[in-house]
C-alpha positions as CSV (number, residue, x, y, z in Angstrom):
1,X,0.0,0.0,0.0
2,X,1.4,3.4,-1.4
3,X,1.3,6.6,0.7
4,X,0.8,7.2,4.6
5,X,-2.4,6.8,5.8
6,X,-4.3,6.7,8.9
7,X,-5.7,3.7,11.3
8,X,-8.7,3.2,9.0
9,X,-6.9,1.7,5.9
10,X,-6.0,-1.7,5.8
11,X,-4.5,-4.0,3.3
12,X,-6.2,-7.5,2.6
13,X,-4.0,-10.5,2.5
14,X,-2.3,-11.6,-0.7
15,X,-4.8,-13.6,-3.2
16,X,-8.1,-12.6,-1.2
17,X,-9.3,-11.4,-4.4
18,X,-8.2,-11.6,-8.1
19,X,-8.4,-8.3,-9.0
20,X,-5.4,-7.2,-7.1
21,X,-3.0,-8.7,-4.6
22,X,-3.2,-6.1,-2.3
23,X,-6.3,-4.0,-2.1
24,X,-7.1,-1.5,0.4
25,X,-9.6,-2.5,3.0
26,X,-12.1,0.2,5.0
27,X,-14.0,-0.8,7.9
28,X,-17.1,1.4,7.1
29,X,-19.7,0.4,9.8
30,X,-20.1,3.5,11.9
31,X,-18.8,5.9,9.5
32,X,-20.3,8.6,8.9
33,X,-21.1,8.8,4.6
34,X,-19.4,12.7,3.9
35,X,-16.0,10.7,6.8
36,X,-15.8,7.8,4.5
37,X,-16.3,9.5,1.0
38,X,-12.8,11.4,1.9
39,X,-11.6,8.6,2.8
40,X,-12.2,7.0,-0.6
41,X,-10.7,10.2,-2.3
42,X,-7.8,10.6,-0.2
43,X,-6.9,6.8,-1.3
44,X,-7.8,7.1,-5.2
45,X,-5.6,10.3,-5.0
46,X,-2.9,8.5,-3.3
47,X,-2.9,6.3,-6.8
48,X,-5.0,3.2,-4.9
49,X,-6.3,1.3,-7.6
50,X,-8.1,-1.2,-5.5
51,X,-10.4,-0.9,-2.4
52,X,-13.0,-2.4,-0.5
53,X,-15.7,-1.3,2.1
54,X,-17.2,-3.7,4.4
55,X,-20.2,-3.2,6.8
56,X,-21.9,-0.5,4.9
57,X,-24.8,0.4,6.5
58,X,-26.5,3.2,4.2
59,X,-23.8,5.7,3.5
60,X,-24.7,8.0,0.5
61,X,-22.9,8.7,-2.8
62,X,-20.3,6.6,-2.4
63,X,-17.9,6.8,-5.4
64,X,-19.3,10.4,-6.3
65,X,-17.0,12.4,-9.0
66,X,-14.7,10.1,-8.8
67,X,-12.5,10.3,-12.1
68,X,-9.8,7.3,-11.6
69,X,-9.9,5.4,-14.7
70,X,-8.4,1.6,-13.4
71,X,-9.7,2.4,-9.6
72,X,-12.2,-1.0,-8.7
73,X,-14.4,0.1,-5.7
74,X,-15.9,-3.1,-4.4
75,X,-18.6,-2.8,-1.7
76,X,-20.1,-5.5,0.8
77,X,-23.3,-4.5,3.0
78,X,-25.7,-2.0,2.4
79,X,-24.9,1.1,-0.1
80,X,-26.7,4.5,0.6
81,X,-28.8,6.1,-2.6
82,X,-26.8,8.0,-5.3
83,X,-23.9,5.5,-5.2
84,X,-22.1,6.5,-8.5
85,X,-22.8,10.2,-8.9
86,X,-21.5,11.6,-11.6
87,X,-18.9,8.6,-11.9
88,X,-16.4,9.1,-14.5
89,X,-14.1,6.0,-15.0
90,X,-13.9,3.6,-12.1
91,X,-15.3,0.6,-11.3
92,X,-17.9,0.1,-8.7
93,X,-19.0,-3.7,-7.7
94,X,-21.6,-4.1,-5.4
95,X,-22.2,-7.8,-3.5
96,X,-25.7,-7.1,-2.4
97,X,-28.9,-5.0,-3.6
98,X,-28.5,-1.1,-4.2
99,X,-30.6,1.8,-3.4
100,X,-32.1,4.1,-5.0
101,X,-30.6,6.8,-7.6
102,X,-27.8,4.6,-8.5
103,X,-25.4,5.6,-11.9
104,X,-27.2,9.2,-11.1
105,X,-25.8,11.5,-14.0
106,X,-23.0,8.7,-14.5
107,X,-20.5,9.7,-16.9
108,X,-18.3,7.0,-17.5
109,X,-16.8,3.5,-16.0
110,X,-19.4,0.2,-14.9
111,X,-21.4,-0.6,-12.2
112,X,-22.0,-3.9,-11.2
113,X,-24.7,-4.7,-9.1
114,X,-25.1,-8.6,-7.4
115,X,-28.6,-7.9,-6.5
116,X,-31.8,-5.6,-6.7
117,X,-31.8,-2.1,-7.3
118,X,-33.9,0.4,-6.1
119,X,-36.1,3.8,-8.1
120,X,-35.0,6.0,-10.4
121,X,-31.8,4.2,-11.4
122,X,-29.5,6.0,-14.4
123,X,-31.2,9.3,-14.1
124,X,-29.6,11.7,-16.1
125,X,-26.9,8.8,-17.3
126,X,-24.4,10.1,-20.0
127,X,-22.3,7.4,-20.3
128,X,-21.0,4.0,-18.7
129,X,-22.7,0.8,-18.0
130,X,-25.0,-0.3,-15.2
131,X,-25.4,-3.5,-14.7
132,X,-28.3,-5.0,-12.1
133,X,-28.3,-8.8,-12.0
134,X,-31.5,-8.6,-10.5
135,X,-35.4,-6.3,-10.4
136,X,-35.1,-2.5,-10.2
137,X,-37.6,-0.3,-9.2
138,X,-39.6,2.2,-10.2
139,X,-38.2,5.5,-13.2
140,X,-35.2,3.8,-14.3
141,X,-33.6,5.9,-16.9
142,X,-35.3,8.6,-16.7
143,X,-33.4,11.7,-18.6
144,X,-30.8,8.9,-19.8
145,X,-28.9,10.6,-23.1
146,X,-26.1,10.3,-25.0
147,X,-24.2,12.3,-27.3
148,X,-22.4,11.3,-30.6
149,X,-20.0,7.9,-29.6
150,X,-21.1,8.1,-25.9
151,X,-24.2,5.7,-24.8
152,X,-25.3,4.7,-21.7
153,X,-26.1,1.0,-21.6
154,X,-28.3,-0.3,-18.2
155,X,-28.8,-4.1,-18.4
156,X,-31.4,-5.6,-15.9
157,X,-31.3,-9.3,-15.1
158,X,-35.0,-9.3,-14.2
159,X,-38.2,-6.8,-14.4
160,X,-38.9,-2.8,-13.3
161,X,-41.3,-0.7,-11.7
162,X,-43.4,1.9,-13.9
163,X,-41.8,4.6,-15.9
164,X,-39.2,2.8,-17.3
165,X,-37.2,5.4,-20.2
166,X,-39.2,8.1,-18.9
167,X,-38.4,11.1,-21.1
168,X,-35.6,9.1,-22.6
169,X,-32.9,11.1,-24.7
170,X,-30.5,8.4,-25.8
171,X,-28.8,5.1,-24.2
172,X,-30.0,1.7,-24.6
173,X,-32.3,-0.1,-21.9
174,X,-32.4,-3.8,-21.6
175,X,-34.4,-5.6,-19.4
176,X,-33.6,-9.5,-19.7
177,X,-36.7,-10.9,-17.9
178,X,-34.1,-13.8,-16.8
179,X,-37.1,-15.3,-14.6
180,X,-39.3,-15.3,-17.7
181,X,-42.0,-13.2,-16.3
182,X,-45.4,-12.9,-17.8
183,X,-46.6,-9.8,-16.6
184,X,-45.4,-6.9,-15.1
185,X,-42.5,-7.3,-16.3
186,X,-41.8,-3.3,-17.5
187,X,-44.3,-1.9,-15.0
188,X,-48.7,-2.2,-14.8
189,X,-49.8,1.3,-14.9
190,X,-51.5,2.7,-18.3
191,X,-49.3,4.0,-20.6
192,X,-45.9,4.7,-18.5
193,X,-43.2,2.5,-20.1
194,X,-41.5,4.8,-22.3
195,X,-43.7,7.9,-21.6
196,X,-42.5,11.2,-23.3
197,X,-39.6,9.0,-24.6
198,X,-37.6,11.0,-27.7
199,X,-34.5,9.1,-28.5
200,X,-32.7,5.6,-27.2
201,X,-34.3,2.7,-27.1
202,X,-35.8,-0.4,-24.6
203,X,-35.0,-3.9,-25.3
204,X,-37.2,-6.4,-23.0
205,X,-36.8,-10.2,-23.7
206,X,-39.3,-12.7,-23.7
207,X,-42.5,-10.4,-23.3
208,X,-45.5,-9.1,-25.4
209,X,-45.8,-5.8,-24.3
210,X,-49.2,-5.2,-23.7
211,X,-51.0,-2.4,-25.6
212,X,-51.9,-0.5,-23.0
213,X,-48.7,-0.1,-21.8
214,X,-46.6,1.9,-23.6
215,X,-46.9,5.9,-23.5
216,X,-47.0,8.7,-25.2
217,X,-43.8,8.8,-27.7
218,X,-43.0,5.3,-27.8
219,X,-43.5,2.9,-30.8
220,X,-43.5,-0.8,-29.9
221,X,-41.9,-3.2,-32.4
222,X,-40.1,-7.0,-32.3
223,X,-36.3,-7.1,-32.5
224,X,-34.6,-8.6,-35.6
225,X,-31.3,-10.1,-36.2
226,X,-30.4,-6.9,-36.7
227,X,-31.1,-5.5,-33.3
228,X,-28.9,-9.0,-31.5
């Protein structure tokens, strides 16, 4: 481990995890989220390139601004909403669900979720990849754009809430229904998937959209070869 830190940072023993021999290790129960978001600065400015926080218990906006192409931010417990914000390179792996508000204005860089994800996911999102092994909530995507070679891509492993694409600008949505799923597998209310959508577009496996689903906008049609 580079630089001098203080009694908070750790390093893991050799081989605990592939990524790295030696990542960086924060004990992160009892921290308060503005205490440990430093933290996570003062390490990825020290040139860290891998660290890990155990015993989250809610902390906020984890991994905010940060701009470290190569960092791998890998979190175990329970991240606080906005984890992401405005993310512009790194890696963020989650073991465990998410909150709400995740990928919020994202940039750049992944995020890998090993569980369920909370409401309005990718808001804003100009670039990156979200991925969500598992359901998400309810306005995923809302205000998601993109802007000549950069497209936000969200993958979901199962279903979402209502309001999915919302006012979409750009990006591509995919919702792979991995339970197959016959209904509500893009939301229930009338016509909310895709509302006031005006660029981008929704991919959902293995499900006939109902007609009185999509909103106002929105043209439903079945993928080609051309769309695989």
């Amino acid at each position: 481990m580079s630089g001098n830190y203080p009694s908070w940072a750790s390093s893991m023993p050799e081989n605990s995890l592939a990524e790295t021999s030696s990542p960086v290790v924060i004990e992160a129960n009892g921290l308060y989220y503005r205490q440990l978001n430093e933290q996570i600065r003062l390490l990825a400015r020290n040139g860290e390139r891998h660290i890990v926080l155990k015993g989250l218990r809610g902390q906020r906006y984890l991994g905010s601004g940060l701009d470290n192409p190569g960092l791998l931010l890998q979190l175990y417990g329970i991240p606080g909403e906005d984890l992401g914000f405005n993310l512009n390179g790194p890696v963020i792996e989650v073991f465990g669900h998410g909150q709400n508000a995740i990928a919020n204005t994202m940039d750049n860089g992944r995020i890998i979720v090993h569980g369920m994800g909370g409401d309005a996911l990718a808001y804003g999102m100009r670039g990156g990849r979200l991925f969500v092994r598992d359901d998400v909530g309810y306005r995923v995507g809302i205000h998601m754009k993109q802007y000549r070679e950069k497209v936000p891509v969200v993958v979901v492993g199962g279903t979402s809430g209502d309001y999915l694409g919302e006012y979409m600008a750009g990006g591509l949505l995919i919702l792979l229904n991995r339970n197959n799923a016959r209904e509500m597998v893009a939301g229930n209310a009338d016509k909310t998937l895709a509302t006031g959508i005006h660029g981008g577009e929704i991919y959902i496996y293995g499900y006939d959209v109902p007609d009185y689903l999509p909103g106002i906008g929105s043209r439903v049609q079945i993928a080609g070869r051309a769309d695989r």
